[in-house]
ZADO-1210 file (C-alpha; in nm, 4 decimals, padded with zeros to 6 digits):
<atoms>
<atom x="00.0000" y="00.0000" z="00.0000" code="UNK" pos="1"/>
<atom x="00.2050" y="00.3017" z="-00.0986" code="UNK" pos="2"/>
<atom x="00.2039" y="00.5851" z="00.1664" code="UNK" pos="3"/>
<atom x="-00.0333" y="00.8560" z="00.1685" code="UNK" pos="4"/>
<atom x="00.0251" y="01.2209" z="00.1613" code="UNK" pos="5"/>
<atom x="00.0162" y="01.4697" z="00.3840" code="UNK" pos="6"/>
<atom x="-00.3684" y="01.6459" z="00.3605" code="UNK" pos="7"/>
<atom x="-00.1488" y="01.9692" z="00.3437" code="UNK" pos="8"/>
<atom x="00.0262" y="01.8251" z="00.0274" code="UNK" pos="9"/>
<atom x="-00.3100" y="01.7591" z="-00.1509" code="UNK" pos="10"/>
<atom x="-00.5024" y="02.0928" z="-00.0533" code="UNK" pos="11"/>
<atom x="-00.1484" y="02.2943" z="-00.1778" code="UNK" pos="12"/>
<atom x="-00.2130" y="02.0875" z="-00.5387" code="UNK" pos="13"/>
<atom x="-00.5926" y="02.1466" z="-00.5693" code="UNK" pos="14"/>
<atom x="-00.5766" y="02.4917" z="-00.5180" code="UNK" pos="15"/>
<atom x="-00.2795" y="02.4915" z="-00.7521" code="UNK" pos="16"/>
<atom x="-00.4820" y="02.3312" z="-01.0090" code="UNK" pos="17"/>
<atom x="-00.7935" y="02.5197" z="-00.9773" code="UNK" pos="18"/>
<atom x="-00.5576" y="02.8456" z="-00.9952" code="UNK" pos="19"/>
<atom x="-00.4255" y="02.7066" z="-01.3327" code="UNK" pos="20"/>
<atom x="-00.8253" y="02.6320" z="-01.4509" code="UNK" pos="21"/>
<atom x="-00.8879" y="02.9916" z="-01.3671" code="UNK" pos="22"/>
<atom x="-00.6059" y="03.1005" z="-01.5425" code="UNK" pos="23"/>
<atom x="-00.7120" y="02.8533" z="-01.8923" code="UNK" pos="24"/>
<atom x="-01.0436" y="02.9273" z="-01.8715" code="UNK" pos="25"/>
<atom x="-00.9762" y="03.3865" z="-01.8874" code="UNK" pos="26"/>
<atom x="-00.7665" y="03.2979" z="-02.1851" code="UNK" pos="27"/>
<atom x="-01.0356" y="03.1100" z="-02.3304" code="UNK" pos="28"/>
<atom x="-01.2822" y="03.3880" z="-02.2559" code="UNK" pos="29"/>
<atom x="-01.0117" y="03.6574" z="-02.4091" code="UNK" pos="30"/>
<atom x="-00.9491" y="03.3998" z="-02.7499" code="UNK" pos="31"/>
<atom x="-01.2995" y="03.3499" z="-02.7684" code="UNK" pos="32"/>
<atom x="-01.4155" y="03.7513" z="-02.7592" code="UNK" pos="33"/>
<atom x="-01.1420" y="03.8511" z="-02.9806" code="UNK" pos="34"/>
<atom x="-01.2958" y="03.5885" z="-03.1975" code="UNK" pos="35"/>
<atom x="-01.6460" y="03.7644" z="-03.1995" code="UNK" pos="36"/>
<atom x="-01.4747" y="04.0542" z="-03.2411" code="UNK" pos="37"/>
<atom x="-01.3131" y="04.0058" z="-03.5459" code="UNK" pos="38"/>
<atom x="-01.5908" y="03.7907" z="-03.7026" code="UNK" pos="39"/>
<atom x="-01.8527" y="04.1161" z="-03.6136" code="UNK" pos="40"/>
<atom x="-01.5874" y="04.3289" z="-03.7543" code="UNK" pos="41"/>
<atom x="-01.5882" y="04.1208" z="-04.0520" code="UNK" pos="42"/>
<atom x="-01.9821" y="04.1233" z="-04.1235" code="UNK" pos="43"/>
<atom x="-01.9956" y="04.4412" z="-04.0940" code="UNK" pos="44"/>
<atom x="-01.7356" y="04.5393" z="-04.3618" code="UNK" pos="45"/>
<atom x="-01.9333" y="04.3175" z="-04.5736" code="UNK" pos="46"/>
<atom x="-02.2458" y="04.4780" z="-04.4948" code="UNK" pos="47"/>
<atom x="-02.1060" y="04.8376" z="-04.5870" code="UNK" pos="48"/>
<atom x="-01.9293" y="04.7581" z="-04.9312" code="UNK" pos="49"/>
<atom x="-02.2672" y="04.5827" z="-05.0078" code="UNK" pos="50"/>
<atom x="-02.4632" y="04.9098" z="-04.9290" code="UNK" pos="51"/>
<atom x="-02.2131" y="05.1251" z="-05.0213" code="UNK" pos="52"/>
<atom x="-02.0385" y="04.9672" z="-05.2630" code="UNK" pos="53"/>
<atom x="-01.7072" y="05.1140" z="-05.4381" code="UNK" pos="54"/>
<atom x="-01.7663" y="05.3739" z="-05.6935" code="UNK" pos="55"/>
<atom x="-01.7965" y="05.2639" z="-06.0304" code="UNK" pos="56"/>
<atom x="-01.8596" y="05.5599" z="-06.3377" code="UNK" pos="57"/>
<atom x="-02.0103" y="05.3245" z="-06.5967" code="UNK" pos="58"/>
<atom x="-02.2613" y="05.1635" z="-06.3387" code="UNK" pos="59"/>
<atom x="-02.3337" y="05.5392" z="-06.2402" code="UNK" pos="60"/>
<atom x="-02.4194" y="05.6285" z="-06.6116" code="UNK" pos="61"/>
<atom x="-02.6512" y="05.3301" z="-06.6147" code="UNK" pos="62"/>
<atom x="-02.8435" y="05.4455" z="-06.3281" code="UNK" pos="63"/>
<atom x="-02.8507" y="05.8107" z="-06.4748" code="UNK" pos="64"/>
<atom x="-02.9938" y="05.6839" z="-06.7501" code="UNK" pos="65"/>
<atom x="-03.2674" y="05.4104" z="-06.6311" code="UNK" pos="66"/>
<atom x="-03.4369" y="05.7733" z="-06.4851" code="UNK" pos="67"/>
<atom x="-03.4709" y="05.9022" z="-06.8180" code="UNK" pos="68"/>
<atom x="-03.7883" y="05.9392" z="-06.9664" code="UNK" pos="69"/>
<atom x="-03.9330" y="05.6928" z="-07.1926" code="UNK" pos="70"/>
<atom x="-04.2126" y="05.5635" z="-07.3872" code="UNK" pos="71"/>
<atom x="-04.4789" y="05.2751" z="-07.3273" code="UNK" pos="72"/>
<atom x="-04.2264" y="05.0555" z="-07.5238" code="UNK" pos="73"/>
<atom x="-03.9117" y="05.1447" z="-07.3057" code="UNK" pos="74"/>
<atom x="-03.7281" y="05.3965" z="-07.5835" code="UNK" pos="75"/>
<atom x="-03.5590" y="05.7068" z="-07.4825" code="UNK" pos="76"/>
<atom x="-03.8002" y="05.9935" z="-07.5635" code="UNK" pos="77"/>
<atom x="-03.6268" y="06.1813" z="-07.8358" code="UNK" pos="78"/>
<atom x="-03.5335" y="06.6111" z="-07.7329" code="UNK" pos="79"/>
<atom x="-03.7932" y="06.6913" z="-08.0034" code="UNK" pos="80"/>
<atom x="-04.0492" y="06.4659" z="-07.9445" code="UNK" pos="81"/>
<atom x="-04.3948" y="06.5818" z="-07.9932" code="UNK" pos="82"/>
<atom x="-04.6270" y="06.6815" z="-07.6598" code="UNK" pos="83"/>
<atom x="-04.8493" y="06.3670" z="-07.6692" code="UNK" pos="84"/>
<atom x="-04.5241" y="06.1484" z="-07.5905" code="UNK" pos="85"/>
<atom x="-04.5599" y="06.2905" z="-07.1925" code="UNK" pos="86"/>
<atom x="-04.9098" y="06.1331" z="-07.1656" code="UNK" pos="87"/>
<atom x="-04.7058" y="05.8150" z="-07.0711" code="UNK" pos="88"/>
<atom x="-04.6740" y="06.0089" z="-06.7461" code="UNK" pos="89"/>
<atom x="-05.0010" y="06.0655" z="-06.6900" code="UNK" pos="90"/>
<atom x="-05.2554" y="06.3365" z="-06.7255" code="UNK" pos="91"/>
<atom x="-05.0565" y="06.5815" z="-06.4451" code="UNK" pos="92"/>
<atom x="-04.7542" y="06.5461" z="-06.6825" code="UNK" pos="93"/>
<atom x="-04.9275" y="06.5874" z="-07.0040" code="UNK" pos="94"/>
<atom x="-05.1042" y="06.8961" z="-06.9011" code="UNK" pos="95"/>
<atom x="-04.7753" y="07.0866" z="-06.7029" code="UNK" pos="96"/>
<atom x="-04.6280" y="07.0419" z="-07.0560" code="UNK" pos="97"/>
<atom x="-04.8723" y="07.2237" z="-07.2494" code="UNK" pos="98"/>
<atom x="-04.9084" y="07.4879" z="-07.0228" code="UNK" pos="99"/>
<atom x="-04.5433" y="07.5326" z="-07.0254" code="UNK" pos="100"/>
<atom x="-04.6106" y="07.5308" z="-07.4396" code="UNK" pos="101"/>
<atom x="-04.8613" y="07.7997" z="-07.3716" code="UNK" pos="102"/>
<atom x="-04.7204" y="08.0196" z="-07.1759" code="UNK" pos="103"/>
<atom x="-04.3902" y="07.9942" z="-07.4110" code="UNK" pos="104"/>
<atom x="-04.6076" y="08.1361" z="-07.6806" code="UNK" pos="105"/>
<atom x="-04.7606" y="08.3702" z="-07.4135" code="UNK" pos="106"/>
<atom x="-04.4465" y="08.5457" z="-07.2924" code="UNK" pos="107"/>
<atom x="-04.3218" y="08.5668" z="-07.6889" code="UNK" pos="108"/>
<atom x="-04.6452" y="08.7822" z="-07.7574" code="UNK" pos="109"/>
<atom x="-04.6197" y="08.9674" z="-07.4940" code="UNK" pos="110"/>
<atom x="-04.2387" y="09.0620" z="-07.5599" code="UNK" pos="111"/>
<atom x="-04.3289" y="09.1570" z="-07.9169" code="UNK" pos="112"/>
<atom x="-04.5899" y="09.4039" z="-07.7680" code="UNK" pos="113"/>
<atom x="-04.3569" y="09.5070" z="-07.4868" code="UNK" pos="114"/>
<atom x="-04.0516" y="09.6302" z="-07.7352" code="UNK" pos="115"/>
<atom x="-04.2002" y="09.9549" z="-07.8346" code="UNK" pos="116"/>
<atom x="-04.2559" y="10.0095" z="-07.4943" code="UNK" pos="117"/>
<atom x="-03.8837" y="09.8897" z="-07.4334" code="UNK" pos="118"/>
<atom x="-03.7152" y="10.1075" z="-07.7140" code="UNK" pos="119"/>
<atom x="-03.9433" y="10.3855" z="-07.5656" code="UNK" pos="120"/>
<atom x="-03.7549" y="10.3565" z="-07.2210" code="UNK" pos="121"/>
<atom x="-03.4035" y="10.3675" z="-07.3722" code="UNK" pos="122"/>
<atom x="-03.4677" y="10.6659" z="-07.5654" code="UNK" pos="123"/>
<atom x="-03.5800" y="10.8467" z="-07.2270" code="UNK" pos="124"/>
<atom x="-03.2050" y="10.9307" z="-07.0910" code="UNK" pos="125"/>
<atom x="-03.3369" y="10.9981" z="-06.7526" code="UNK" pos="126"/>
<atom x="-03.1209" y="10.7744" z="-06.5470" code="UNK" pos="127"/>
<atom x="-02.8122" y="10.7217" z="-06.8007" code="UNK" pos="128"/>
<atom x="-02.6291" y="11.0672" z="-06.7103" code="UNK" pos="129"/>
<atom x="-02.6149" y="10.8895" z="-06.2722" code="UNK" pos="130"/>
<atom x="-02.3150" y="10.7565" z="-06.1863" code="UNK" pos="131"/>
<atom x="-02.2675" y="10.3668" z="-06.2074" code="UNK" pos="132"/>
<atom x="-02.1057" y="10.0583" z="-06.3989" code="UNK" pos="133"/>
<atom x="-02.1865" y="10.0005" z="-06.7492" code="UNK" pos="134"/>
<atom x="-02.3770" y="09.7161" z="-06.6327" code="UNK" pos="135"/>
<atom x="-02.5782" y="09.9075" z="-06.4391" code="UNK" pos="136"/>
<atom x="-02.6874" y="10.1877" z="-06.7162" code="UNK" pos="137"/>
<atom x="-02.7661" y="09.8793" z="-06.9351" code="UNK" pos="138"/>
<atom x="-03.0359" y="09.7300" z="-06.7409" code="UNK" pos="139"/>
<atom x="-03.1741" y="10.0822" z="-06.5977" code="UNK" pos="140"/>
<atom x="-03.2110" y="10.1994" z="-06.9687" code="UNK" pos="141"/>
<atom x="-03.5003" y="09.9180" z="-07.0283" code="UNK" pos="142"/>
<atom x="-03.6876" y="10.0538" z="-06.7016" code="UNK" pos="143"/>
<atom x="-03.9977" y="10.3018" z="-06.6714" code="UNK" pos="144"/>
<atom x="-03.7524" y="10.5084" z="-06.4711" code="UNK" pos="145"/>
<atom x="-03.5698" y="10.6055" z="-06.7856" code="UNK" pos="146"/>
<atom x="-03.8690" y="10.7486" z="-06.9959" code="UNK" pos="147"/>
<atom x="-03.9364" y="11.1104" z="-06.9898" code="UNK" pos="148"/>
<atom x="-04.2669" y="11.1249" z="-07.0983" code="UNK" pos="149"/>
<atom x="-04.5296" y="10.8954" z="-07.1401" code="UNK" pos="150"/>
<atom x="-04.7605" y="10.8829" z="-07.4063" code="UNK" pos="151"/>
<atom x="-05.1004" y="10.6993" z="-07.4670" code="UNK" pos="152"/>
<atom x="-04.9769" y="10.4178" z="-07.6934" code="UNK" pos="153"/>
<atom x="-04.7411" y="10.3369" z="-07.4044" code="UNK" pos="154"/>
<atom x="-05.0935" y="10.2735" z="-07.1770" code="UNK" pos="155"/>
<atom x="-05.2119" y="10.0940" z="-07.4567" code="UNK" pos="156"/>
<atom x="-04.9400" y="09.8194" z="-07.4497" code="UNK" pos="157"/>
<atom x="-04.9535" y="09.7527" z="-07.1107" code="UNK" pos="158"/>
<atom x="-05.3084" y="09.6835" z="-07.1572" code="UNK" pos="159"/>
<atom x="-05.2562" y="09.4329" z="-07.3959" code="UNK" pos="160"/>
<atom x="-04.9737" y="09.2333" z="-07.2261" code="UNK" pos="161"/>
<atom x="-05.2223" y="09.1846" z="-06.9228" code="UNK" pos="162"/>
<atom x="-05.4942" y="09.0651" z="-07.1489" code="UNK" pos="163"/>
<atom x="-05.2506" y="08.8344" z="-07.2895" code="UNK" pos="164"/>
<atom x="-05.1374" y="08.7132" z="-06.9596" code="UNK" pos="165"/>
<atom x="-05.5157" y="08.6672" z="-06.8744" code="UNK" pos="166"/>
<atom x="-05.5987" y="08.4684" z="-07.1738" code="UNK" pos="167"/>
<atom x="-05.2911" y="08.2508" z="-07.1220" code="UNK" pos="168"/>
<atom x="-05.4296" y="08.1927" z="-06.7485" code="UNK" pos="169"/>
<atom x="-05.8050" y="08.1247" z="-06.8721" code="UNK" pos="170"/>
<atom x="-05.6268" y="07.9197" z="-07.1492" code="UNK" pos="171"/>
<atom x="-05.4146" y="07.6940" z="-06.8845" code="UNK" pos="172"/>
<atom x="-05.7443" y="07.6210" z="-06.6949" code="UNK" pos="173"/>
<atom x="-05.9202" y="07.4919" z="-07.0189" code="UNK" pos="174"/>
<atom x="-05.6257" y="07.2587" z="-07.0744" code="UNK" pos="175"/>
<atom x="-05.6456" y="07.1255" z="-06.7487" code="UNK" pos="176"/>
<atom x="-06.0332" y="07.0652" z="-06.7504" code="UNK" pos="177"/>
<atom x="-06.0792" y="06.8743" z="-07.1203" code="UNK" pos="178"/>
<atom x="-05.8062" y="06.6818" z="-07.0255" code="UNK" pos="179"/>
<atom x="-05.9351" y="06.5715" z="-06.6958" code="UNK" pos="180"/>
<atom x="-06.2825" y="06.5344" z="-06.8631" code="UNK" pos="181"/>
<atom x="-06.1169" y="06.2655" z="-07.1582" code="UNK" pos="182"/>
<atom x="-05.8899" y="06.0977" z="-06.9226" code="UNK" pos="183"/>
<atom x="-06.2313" y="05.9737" z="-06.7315" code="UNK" pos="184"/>
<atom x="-06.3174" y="05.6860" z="-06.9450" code="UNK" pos="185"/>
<atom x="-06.6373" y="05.4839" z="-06.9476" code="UNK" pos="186"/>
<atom x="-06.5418" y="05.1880" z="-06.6588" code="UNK" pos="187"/>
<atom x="-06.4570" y="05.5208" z="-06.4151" code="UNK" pos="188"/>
<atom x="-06.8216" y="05.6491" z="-06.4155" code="UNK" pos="189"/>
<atom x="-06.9771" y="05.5393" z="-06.1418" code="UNK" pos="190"/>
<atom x="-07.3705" y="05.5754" z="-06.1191" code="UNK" pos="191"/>
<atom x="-07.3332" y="05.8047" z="-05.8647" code="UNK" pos="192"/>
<atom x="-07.2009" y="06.0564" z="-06.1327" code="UNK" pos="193"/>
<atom x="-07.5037" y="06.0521" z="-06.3134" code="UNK" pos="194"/>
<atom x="-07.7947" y="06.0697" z="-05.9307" code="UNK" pos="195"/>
<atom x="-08.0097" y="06.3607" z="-05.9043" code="UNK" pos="196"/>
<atom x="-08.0931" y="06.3810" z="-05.5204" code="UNK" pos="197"/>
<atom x="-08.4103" y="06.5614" z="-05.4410" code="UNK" pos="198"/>
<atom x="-08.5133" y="06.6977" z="-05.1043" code="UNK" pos="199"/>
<atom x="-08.8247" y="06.8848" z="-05.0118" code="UNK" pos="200"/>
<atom x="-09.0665" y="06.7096" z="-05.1559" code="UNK" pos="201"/>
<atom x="-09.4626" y="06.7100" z="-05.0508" code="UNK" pos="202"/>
<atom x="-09.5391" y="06.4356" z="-04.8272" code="UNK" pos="203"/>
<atom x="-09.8113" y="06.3084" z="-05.0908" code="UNK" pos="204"/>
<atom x="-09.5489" y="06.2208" z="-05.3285" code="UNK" pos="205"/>
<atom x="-09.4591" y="05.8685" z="-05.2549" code="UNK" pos="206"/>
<atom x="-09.4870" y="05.7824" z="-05.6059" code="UNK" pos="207"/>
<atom x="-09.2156" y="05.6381" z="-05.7296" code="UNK" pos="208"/>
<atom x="-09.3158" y="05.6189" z="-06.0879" code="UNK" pos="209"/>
<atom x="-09.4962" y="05.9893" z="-06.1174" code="UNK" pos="210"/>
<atom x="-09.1481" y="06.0926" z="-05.9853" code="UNK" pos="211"/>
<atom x="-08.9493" y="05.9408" z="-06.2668" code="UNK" pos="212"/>
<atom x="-09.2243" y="06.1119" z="-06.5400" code="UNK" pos="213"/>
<atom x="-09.1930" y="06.4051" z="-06.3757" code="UNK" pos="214"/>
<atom x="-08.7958" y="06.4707" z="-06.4472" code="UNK" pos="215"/>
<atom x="-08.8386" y="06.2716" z="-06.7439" code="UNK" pos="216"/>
<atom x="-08.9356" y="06.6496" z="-06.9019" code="UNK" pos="217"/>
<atom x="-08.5875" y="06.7435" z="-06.8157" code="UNK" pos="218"/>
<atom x="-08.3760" y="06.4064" z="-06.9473" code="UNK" pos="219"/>
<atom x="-08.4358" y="06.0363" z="-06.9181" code="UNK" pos="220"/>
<atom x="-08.4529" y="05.8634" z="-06.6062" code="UNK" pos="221"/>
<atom x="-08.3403" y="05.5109" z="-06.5443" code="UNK" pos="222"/>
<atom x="-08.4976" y="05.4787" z="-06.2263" code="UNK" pos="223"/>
<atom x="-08.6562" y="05.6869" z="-05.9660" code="UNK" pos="224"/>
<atom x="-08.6709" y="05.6139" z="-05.5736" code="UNK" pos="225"/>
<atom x="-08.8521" y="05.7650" z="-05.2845" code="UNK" pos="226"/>
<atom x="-08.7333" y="05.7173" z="-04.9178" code="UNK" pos="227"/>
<atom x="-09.0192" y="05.7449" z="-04.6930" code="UNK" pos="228"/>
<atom x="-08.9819" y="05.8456" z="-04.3547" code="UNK" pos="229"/>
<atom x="-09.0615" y="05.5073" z="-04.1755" code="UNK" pos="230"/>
<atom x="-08.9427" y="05.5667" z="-03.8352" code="UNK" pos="231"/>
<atom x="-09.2168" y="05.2983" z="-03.6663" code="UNK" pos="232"/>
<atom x="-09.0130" y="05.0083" z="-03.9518" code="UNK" pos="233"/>
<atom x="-08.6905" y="05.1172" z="-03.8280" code="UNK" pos="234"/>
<atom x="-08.7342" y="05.1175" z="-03.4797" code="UNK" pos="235"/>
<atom x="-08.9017" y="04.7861" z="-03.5043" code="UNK" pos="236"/>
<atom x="-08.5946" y="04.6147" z="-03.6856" code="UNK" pos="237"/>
<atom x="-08.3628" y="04.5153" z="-03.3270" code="UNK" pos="238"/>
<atom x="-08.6735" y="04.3657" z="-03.2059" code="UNK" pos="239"/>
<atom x="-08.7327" y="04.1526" z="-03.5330" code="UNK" pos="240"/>
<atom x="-08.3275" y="04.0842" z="-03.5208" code="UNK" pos="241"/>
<atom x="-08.3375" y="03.8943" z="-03.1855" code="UNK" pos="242"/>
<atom x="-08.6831" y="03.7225" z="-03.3210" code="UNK" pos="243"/>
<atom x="-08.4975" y="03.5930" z="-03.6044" code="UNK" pos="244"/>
<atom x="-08.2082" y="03.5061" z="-03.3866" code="UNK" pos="245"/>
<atom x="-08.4733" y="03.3052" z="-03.0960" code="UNK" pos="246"/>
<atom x="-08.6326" y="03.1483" z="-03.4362" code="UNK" pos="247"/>
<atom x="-08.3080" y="02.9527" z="-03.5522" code="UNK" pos="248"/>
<atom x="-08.2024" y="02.8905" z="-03.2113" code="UNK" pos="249"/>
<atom x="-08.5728" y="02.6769" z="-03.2000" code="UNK" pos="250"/>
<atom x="-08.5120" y="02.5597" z="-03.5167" code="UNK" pos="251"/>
<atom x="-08.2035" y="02.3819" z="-03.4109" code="UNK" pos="252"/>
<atom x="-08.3208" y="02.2673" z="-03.1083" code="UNK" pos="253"/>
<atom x="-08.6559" y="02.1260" z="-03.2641" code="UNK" pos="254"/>
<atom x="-08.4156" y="01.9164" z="-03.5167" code="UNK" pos="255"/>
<atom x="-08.1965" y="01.8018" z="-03.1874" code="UNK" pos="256"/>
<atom x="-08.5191" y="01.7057" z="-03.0276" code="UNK" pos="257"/>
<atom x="-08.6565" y="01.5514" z="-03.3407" code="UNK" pos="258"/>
<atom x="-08.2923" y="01.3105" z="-03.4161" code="UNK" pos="259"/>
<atom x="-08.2802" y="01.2238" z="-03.0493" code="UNK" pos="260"/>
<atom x="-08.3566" y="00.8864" z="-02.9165" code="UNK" pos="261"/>
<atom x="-08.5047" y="01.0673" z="-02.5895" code="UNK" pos="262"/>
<atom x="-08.8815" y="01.0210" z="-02.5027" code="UNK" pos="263"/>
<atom x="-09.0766" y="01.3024" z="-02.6957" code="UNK" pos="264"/>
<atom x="-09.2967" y="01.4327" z="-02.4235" code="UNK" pos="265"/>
<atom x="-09.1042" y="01.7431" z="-02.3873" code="UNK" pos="266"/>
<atom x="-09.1183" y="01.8389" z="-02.7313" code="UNK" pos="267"/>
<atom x="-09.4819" y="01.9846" z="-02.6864" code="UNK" pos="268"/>
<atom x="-09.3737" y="02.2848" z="-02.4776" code="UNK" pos="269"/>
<atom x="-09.0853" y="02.3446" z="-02.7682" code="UNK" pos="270"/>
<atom x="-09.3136" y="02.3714" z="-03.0566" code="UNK" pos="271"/>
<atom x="-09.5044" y="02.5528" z="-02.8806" code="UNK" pos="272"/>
<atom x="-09.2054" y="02.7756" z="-02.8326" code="UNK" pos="273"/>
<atom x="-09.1761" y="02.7766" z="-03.1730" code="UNK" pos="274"/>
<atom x="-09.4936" y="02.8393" z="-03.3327" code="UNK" pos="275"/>
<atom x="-09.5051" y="03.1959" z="-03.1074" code="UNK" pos="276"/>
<atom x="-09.1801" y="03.2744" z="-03.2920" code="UNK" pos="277"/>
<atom x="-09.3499" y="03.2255" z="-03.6022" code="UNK" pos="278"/>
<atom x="-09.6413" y="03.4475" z="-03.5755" code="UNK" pos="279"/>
<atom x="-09.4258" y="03.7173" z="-03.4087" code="UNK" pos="280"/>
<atom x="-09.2120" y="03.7344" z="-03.7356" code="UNK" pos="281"/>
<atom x="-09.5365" y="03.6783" z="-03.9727" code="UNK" pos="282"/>
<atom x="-09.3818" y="03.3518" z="-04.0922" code="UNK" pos="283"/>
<atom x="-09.7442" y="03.1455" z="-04.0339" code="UNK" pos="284"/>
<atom x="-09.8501" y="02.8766" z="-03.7943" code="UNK" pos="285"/>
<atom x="-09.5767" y="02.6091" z="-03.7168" code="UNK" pos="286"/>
<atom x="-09.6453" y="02.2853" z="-03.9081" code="UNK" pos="287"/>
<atom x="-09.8141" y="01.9946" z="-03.7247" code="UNK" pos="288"/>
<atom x="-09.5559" y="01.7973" z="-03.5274" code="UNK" pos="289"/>
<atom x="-09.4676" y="01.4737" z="-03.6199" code="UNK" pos="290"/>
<atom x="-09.6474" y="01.1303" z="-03.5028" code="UNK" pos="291"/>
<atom x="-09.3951" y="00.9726" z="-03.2076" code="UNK" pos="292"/>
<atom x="-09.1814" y="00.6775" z="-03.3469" code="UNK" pos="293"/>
</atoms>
């Protein structure tokens, strides 16, 4: 039997070994978080260059041009294509670009009428003998300031470039309602865009017919309703609910009662039950029970 060792011996080597445990096991914990660390580190690099991506020029030229505008059959719309091209982008589109058309013509006639007035201001000298840049006297010259006098042709023109302006505003609004008015096609009309609701009428007139012939003077009618003030119906209508709802709960249990193999001598007070139901609701008199099996 080979001699044992002193308890002091053995207490001195566990604790020596559970020191060296503790020690193993923090490098573990510091291998294993560096390990997380660099593997979150990783995944997130990957993440960003997949967001971000590095720069490219040629896939930035494709993108550019995918936002172009194009037709229903994917072509680039050509710089000089003709106005009904933008109803690809819908009415909003369509009509912005003919009011842009409009007023392009708009502001041309009323420059034409304006240069008189224009050549009229640079021939007034009032405000070219200041002091100031070139620049300056250029752009002053064009101004009311410069005129010296003011005749009634000058009045004239002004009036004219404000009826112009007018027109082109009237103009825009015209564009805008025939376009929303052929954009509505047949499947969008709805028959409530073609109801006529009529209020005041005399409480004799519950005829629905002599309704109907009577705006029949003023277009055809289709059909012609009259609501009638039933207030005694309406009120009446919970209570007839929770008839109809006691009705099929008899009706089920009168089909129970009828499958089961039970004696039958309760089934009087049911039907019973259930022919009340039935004249409440004006449904008729419950049918004659059965004979007993």
């Amino acid at each position: 039997q080979p001699p044992q060792e002193p308890r002091q011996d053995v207490a001195r080597r566990n604790l020596a070994r559970r020191a060296q445990l503790e020690r193993d096991g923090w490098l573990i914990v510091r291998v294993q978080a560096r390990w997380r660390g660099y593997v979150v580190r990783r995944a997130v690099r990957e993440l960003l260059n997949r967001a971000v991506a590095q720069p490219d020029l040629q896939r930035a030229k494709e993108y550019a041009r995918s936002l172009l505008p194009r037709d229903q059959e994917g072509r680039l719309l050509p710089l000089s294509c003709d106005l009904a091209c933008f109803r690809v982008f819908g009415d909003g589109v369509y009509c912005y670009m003919r009011w842009c058309k409009l007023m392009q013509f708009a502001f041309f006639v009323a420059f034409t009428l304006s240069l008189a007035n224009l050549i009229h201001n640079v021939s007034g000298g009032e405000l070219l003998s200041q002091h100031g840049t070139l620049l300056n006297r250029i752009f002053t010259a064009t101004t009311l300031g410069n005129a010296s006098t003011l005749n009634s042709s000058y009045g004239a023109v002004e009036v004219l470039v404000s009826a112009v302006f007018t027109w082109a505003m009237f103009a825009g609004l015209d564009i805008t309602l025939k376009e929303e008015a052929a954009s509505r096609s047949e499947s969008d009309v709805t028959q409530a865009d073609h109801t006529l609701l009529v209020s005041g009428l005399p409480p004799a007139a519950t005829s629905s017919a002599e309704l109907g012939r009577w705006f029949a003077d003023f277009g055809p009618v289709s059909h012609s309703v009259v609501a009638l003030a039933n207030r005694e119906l309406l009120l009446r209508m919970p209570a007839r609910q929770a008839l109809l709802q006691s009705l099929h709960d008899a009706q089920a249990a009168y089909f129970l009662a009828r499958t089961a193999p039970h004696s039958s001598g309760w089934r009087l007070p049911l039907l019973a039950g259930f022919g009340h139901l039935r004249r409440g609701l004006g449904l008729g008199e419950t049918p004659p029970p059965p004979p007993p099996p």
